[in-house]
PDB file of N, CA, C and O in Angstrom:
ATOM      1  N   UNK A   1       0.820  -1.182   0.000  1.00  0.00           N
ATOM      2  CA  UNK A   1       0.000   0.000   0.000  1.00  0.00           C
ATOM      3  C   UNK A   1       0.873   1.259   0.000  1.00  0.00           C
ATOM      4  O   UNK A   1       0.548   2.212  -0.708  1.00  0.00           O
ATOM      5  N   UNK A   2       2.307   1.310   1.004  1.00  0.00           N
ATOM      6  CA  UNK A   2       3.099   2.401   0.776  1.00  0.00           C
ATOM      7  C   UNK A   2       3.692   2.548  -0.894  1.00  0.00           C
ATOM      8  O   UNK A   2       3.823   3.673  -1.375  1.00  0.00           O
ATOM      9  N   UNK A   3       3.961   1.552  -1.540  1.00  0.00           N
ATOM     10  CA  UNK A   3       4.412   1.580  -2.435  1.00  0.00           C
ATOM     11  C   UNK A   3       3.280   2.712  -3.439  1.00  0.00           C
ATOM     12  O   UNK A   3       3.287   3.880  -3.826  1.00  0.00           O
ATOM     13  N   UNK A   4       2.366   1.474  -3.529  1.00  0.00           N
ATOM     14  CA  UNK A   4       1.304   2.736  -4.354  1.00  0.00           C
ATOM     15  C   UNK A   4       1.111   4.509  -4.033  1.00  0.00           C
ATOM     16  O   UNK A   4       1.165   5.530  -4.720  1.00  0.00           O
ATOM     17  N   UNK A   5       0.853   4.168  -2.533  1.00  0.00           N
ATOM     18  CA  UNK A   5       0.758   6.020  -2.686  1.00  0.00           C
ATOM     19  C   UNK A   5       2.327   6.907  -2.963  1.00  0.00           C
ATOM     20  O   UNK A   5       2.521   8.067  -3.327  1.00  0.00           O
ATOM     21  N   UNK A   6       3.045   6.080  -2.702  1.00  0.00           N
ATOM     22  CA  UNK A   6       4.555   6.972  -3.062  1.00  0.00           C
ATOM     23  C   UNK A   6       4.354   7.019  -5.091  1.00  0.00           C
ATOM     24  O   UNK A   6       4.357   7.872  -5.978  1.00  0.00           O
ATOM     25  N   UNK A   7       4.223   5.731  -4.984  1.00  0.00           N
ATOM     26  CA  UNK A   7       3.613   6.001  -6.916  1.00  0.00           C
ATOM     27  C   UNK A   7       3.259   7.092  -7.320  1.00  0.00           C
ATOM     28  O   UNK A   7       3.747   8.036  -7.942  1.00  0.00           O
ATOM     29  N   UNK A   8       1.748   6.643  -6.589  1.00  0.00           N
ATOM     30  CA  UNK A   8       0.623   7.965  -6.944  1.00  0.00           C
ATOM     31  C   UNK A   8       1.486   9.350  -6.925  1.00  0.00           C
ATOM     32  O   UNK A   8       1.685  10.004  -7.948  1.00  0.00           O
ATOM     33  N   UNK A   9       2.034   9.762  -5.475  1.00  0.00           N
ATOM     34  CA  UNK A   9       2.522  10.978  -5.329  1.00  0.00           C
ATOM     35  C   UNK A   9       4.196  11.245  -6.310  1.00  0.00           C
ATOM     36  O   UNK A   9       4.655  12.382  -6.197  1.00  0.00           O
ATOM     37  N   UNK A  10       4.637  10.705  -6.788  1.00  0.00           N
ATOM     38  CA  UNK A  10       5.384  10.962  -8.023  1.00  0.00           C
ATOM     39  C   UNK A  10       4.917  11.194  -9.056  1.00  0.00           C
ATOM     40  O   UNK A  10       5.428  12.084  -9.736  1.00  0.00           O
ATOM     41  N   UNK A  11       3.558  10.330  -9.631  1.00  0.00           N
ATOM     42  CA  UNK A  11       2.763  10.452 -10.681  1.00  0.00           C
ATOM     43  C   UNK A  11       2.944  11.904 -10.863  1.00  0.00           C
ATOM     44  O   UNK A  11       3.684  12.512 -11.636  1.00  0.00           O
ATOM     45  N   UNK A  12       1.901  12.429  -9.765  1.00  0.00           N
ATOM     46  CA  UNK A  12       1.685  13.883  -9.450  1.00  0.00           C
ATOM     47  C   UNK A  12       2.725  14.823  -9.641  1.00  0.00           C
ATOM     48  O   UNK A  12       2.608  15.677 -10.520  1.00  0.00           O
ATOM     49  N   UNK A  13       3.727  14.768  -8.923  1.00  0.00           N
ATOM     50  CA  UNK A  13       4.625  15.422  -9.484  1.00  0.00           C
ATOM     51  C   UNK A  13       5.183  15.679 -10.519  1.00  0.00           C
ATOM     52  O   UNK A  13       5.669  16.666 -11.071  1.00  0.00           O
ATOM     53  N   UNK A  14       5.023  14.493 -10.735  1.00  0.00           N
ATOM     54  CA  UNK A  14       6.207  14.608 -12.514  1.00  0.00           C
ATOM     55  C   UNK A  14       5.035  15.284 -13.925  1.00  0.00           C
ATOM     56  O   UNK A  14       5.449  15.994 -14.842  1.00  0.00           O
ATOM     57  N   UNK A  15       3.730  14.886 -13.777  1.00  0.00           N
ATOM     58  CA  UNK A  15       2.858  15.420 -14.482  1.00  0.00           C
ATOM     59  C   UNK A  15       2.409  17.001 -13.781  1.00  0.00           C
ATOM     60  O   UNK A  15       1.746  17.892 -14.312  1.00  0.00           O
ATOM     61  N   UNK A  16       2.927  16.972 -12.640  1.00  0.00           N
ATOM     62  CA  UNK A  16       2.495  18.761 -12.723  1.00  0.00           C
ATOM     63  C   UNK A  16       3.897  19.819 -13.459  1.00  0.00           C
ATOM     64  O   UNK A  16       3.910  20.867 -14.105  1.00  0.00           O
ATOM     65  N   UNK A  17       5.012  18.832 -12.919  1.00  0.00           N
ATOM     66  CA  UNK A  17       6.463  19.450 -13.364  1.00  0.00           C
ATOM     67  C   UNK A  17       6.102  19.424 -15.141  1.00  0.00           C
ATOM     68  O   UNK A  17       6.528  20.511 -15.529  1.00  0.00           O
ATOM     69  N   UNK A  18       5.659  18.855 -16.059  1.00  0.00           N
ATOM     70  CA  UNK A  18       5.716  18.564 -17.130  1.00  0.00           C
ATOM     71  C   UNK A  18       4.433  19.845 -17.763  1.00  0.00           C
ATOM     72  O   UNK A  18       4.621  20.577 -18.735  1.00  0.00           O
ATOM     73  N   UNK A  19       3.556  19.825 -17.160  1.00  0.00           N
ATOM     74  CA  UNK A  19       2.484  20.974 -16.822  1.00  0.00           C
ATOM     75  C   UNK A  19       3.028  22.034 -17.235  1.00  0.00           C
ATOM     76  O   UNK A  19       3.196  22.530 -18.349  1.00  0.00           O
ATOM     77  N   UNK A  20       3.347  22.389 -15.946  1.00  0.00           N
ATOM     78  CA  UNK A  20       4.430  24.083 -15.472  1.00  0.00           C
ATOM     79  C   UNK A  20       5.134  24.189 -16.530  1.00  0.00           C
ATOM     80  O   UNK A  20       5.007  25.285 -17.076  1.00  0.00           O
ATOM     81  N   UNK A  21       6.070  23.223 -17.205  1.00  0.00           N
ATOM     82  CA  UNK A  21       6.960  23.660 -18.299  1.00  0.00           C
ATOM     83  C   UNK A  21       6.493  24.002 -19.589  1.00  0.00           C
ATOM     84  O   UNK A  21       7.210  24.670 -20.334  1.00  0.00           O
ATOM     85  N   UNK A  22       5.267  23.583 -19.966  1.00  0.00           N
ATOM     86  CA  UNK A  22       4.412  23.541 -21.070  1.00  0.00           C
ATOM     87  C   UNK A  22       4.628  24.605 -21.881  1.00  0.00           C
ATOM     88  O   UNK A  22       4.954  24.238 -23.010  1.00  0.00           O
ATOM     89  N   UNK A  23       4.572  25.807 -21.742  1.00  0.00           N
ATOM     90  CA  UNK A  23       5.042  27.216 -22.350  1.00  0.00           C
ATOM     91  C   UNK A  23       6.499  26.997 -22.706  1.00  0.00           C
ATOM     92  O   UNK A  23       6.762  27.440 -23.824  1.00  0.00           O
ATOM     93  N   UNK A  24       7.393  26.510 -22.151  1.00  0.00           N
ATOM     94  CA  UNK A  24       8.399  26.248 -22.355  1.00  0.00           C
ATOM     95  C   UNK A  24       9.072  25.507 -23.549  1.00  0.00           C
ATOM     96  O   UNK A  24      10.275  25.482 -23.807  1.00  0.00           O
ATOM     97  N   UNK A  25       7.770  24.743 -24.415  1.00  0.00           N
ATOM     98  CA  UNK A  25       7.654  23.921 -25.219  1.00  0.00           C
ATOM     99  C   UNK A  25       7.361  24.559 -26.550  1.00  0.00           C
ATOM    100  O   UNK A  25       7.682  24.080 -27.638  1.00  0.00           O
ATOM    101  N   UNK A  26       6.461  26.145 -26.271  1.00  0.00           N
ATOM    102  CA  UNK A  26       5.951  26.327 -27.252  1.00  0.00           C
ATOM    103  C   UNK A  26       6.371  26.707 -28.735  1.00  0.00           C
ATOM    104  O   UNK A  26       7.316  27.496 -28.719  1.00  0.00           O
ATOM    105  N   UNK A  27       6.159  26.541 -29.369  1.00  0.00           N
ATOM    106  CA  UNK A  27       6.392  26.221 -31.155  1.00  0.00           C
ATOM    107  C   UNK A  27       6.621  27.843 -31.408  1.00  0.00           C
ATOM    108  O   UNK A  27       5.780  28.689 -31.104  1.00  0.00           O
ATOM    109  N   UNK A  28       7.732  28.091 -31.934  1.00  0.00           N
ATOM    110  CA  UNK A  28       7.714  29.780 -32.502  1.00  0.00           C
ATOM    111  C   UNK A  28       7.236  29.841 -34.170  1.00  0.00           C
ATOM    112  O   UNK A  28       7.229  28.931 -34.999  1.00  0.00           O
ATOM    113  N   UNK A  29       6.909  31.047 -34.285  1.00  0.00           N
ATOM    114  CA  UNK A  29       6.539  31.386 -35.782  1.00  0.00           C
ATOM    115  C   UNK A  29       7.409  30.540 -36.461  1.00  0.00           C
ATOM    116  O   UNK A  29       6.964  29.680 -37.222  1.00  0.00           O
ATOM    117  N   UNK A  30       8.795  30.714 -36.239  1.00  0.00           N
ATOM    118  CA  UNK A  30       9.786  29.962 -37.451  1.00  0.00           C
ATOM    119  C   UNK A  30       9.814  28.570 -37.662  1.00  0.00           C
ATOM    120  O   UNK A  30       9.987  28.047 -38.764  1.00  0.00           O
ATOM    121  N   UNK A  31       9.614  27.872 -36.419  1.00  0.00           N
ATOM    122  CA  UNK A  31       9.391  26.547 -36.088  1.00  0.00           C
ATOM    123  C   UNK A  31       7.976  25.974 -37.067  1.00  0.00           C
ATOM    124  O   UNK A  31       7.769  24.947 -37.712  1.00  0.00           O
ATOM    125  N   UNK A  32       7.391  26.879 -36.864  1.00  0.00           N
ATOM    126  CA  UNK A  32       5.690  26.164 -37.432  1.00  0.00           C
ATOM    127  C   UNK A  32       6.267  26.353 -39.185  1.00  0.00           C
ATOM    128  O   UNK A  32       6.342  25.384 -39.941  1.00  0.00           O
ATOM    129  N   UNK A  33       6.576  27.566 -39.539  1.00  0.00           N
ATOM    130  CA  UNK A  33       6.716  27.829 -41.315  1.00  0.00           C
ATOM    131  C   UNK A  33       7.808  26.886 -41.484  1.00  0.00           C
ATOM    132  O   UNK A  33       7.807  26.289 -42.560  1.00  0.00           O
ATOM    133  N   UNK A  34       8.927  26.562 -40.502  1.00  0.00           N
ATOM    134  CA  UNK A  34       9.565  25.130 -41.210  1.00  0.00           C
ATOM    135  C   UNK A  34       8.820  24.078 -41.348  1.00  0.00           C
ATOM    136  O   UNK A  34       8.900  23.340 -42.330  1.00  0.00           O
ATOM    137  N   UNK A  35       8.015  23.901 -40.374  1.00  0.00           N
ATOM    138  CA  UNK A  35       7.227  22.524 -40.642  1.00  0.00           C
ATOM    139  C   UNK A  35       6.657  22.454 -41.541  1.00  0.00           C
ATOM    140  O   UNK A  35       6.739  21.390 -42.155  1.00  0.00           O
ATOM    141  N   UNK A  36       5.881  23.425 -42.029  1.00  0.00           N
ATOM    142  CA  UNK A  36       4.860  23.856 -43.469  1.00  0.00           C
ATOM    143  C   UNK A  36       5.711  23.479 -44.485  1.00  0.00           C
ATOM    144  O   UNK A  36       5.399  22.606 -45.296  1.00  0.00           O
ATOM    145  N   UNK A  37       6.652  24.006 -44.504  1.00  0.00           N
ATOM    146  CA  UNK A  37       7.849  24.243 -45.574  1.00  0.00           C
ATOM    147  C   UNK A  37       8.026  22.564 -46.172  1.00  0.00           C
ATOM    148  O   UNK A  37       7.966  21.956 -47.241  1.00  0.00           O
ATOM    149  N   UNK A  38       8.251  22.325 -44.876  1.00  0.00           N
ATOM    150  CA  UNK A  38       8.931  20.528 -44.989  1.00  0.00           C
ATOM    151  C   UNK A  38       7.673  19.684 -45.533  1.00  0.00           C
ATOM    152  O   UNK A  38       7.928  18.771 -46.319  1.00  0.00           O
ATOM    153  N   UNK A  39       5.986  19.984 -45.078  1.00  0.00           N
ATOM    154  CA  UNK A  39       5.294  18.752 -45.520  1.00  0.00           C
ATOM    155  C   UNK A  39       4.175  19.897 -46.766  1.00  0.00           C
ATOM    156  O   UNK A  39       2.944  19.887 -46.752  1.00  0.00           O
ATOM    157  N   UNK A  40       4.857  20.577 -47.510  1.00  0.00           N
ATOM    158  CA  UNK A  40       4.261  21.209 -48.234  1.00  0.00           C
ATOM    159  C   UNK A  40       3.339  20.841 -49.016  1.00  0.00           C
ATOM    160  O   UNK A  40       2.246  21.401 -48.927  1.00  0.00           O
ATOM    161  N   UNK A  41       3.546  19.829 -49.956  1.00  0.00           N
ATOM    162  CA  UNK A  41       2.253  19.402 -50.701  1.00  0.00           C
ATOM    163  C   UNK A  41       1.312  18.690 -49.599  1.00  0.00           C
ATOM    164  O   UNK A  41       0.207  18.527 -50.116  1.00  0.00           O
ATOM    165  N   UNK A  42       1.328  18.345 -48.656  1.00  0.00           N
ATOM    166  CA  UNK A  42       0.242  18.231 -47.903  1.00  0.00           C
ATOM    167  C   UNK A  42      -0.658  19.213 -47.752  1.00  0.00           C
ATOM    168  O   UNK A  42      -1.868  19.078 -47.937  1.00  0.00           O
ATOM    169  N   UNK A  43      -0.050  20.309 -47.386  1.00  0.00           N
ATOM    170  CA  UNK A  43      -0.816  21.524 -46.249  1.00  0.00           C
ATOM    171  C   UNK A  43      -1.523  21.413 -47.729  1.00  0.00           C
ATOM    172  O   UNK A  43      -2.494  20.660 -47.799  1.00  0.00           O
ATOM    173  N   UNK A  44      -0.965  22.346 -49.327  1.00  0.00           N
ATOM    174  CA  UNK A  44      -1.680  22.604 -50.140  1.00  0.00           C
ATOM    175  C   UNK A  44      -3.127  21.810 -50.455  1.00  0.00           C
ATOM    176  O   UNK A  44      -4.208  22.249 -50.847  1.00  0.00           O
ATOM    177  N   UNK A  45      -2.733  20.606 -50.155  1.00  0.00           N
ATOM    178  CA  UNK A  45      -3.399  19.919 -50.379  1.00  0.00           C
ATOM    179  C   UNK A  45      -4.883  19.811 -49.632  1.00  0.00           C
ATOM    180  O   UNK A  45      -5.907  19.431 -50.201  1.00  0.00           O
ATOM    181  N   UNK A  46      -4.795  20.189 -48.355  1.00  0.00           N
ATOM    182  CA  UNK A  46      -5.611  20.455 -47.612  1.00  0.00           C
ATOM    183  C   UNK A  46      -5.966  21.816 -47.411  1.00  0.00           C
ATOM    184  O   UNK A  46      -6.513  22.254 -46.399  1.00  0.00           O
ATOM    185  N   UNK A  47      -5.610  22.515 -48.487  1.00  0.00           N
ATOM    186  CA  UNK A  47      -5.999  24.262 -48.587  1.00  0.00           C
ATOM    187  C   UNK A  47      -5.746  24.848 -47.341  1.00  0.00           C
ATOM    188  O   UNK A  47      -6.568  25.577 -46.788  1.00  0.00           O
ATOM    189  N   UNK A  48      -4.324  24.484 -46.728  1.00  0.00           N
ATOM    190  CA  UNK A  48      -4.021  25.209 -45.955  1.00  0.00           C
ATOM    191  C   UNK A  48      -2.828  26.250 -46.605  1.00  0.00           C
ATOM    192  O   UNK A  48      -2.053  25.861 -47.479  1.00  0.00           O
ATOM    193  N   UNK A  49      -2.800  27.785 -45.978  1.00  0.00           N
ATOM    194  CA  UNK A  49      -2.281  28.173 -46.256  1.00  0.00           C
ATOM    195  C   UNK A  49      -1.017  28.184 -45.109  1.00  0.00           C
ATOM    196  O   UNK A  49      -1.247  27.946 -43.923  1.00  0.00           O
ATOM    197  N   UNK A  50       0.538  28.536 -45.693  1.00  0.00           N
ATOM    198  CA  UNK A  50       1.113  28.801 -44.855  1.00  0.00           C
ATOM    199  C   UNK A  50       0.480  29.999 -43.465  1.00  0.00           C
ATOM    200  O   UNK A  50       0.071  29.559 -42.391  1.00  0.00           O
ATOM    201  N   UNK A  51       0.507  30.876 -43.657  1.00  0.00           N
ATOM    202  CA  UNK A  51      -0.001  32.805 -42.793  1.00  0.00           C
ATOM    203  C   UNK A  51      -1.166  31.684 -42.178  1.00  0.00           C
ATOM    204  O   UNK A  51      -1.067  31.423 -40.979  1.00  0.00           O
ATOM    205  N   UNK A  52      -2.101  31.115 -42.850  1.00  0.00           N
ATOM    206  CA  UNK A  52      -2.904  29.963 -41.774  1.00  0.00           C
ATOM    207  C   UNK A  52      -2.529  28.904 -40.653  1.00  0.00           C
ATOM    208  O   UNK A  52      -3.088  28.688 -39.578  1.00  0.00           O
ATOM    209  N   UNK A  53      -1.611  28.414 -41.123  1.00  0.00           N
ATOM    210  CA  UNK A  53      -1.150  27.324 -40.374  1.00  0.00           C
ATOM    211  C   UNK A  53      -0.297  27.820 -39.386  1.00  0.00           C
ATOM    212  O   UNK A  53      -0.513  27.464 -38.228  1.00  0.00           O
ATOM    213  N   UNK A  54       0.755  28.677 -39.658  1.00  0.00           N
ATOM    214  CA  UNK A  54       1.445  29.725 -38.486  1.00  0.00           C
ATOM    215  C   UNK A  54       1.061  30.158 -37.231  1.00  0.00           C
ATOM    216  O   UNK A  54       1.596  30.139 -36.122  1.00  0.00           O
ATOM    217  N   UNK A  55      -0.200  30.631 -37.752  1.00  0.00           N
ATOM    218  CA  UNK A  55      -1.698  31.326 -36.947  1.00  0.00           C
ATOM    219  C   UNK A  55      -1.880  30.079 -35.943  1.00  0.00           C
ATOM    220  O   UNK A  55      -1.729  30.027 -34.722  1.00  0.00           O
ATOM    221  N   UNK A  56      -2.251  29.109 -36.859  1.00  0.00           N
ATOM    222  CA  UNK A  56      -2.615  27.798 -35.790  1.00  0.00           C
ATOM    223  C   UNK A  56      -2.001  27.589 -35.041  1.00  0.00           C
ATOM    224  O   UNK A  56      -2.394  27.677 -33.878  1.00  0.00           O
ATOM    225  N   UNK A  57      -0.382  27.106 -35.444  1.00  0.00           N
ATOM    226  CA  UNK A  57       0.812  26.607 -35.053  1.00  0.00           C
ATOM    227  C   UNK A  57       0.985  26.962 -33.635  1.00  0.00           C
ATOM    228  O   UNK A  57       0.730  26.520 -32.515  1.00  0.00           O
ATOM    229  N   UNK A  58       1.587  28.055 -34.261  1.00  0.00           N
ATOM    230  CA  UNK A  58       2.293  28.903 -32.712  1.00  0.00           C
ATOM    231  C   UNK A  58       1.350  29.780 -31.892  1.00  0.00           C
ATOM    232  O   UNK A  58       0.429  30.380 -32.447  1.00  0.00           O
ATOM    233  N   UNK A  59       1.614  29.879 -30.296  1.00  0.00           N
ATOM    234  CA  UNK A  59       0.954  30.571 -29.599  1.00  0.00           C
ATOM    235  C   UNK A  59       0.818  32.069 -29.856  1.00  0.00           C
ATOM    236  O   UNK A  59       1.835  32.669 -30.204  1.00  0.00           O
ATOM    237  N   UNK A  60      -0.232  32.680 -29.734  1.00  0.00           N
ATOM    238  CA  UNK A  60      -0.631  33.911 -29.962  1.00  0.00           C
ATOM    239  C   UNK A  60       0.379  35.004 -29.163  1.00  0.00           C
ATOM    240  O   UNK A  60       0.965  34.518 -28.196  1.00  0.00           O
ATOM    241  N   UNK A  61       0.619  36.266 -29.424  1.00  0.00           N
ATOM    242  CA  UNK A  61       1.734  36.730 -28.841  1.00  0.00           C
ATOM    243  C   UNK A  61       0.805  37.981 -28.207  1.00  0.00           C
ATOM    244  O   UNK A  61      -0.158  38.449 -28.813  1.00  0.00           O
ATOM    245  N   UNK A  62       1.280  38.470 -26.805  1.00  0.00           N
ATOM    246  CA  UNK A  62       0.711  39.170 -26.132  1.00  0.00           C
ATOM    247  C   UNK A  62       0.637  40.351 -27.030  1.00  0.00           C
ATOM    248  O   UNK A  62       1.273  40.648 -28.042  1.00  0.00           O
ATOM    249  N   UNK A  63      -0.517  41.066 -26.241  1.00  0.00           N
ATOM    250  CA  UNK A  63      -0.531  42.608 -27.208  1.00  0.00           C
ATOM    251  C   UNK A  63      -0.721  43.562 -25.769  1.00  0.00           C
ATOM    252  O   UNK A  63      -1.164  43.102 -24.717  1.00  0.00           O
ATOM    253  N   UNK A  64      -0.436  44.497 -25.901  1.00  0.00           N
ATOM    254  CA  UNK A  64       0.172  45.813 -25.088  1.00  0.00           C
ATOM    255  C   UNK A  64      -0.925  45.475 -23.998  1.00  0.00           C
ATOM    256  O   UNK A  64      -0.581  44.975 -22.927  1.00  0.00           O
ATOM    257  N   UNK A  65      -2.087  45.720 -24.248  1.00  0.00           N
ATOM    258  CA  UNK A  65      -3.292  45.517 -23.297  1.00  0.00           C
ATOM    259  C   UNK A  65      -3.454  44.510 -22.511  1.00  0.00           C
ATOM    260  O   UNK A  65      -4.138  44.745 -21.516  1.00  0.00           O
ATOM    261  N   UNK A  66      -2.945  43.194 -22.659  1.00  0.00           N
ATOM    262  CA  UNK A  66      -2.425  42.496 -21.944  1.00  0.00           C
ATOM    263  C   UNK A  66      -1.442  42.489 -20.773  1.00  0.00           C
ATOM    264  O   UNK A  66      -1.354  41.859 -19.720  1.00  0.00           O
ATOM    265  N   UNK A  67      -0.710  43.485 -21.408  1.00  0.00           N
ATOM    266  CA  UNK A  67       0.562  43.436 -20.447  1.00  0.00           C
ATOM    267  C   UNK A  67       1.009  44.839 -20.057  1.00  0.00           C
ATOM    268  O   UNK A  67       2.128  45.117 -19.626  1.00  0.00           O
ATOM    269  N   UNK A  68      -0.422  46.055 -20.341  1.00  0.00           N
ATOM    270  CA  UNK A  68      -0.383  47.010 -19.732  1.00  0.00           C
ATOM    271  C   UNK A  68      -0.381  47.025 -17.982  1.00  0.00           C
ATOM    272  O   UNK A  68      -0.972  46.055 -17.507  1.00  0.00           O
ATOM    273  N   UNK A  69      -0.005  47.649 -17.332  1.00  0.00           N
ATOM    274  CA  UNK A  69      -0.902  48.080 -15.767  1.00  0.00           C
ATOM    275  C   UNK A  69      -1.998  48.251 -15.435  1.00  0.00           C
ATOM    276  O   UNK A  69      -2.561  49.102 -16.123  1.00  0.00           O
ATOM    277  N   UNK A  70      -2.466  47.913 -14.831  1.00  0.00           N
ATOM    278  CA  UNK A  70      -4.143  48.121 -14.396  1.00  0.00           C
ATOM    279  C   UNK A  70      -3.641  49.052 -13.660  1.00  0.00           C
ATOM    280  O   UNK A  70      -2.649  49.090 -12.932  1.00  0.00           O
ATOM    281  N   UNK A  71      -4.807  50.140 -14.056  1.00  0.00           N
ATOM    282  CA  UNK A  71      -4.700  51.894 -13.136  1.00  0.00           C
ATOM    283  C   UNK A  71      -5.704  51.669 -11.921  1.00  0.00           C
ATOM    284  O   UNK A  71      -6.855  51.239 -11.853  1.00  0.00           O
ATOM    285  N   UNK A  72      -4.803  52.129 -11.008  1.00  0.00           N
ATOM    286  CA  UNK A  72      -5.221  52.147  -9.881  1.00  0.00           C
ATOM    287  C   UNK A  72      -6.415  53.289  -9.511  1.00  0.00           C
ATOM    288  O   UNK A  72      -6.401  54.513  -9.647  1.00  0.00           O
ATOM    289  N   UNK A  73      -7.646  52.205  -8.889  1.00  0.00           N
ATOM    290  CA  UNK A  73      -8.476  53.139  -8.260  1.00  0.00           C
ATOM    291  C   UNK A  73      -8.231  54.180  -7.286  1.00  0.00           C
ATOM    292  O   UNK A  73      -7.992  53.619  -6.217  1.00  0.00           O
ATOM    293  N   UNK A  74      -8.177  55.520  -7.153  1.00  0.00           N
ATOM    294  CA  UNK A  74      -7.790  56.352  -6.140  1.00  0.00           C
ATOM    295  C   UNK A  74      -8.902  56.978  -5.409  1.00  0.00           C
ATOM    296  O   UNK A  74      -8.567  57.919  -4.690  1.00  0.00           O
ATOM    297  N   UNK A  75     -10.195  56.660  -5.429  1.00  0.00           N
ATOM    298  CA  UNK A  75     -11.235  56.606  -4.833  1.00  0.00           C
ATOM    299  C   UNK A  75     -11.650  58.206  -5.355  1.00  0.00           C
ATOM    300  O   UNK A  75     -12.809  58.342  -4.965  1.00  0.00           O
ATOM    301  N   UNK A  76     -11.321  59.198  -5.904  1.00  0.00           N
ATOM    302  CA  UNK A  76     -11.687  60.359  -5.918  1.00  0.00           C
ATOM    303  C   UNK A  76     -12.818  59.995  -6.999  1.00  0.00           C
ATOM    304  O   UNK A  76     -13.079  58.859  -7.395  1.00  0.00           O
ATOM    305  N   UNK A  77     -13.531  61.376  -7.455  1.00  0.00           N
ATOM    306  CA  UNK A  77     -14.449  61.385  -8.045  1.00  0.00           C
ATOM    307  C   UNK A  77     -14.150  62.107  -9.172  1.00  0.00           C
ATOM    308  O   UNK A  77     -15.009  62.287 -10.036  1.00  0.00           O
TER     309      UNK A  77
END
């Protein structure tokens, strides 16, 4: 029975450690248009466009509003 829950509780760990890194993984613009590049008559084939598949590919990139400051309430009127 100790055996299993020490299992279990590694399970856990190693799938949350693998989790957390996930961003760490992610595919850049250049990465995705090589891949396109490499299985090309496919994508065409499936009327994908490269500027499409890119889009898909890789994670969306923050925009200012995202990563502006939230203005602080100062209670005045």
């Amino acid at each position: 029975m100790t055996i299993r829950i020490l299992g279990a509780a590694a399970t856990t760990v190693l799938v949350s450690l693998v989790l957390a890194s996930a961003p760490a993984f992610a595919k850049t613009a250049k990465d995705c248009r090589k891949e396109w590049q490499a299985d090309k008559a496919a994508m065409q084939a499936a009327h994908k466009t490269e500027k499409a598949y890119v889009a898909e590919c890789s994670p969306p990139k923050a925009t200012a509003a995202k990563t502006a400051p939230a203005k602080e309430d100062k209670g005045g009127y």
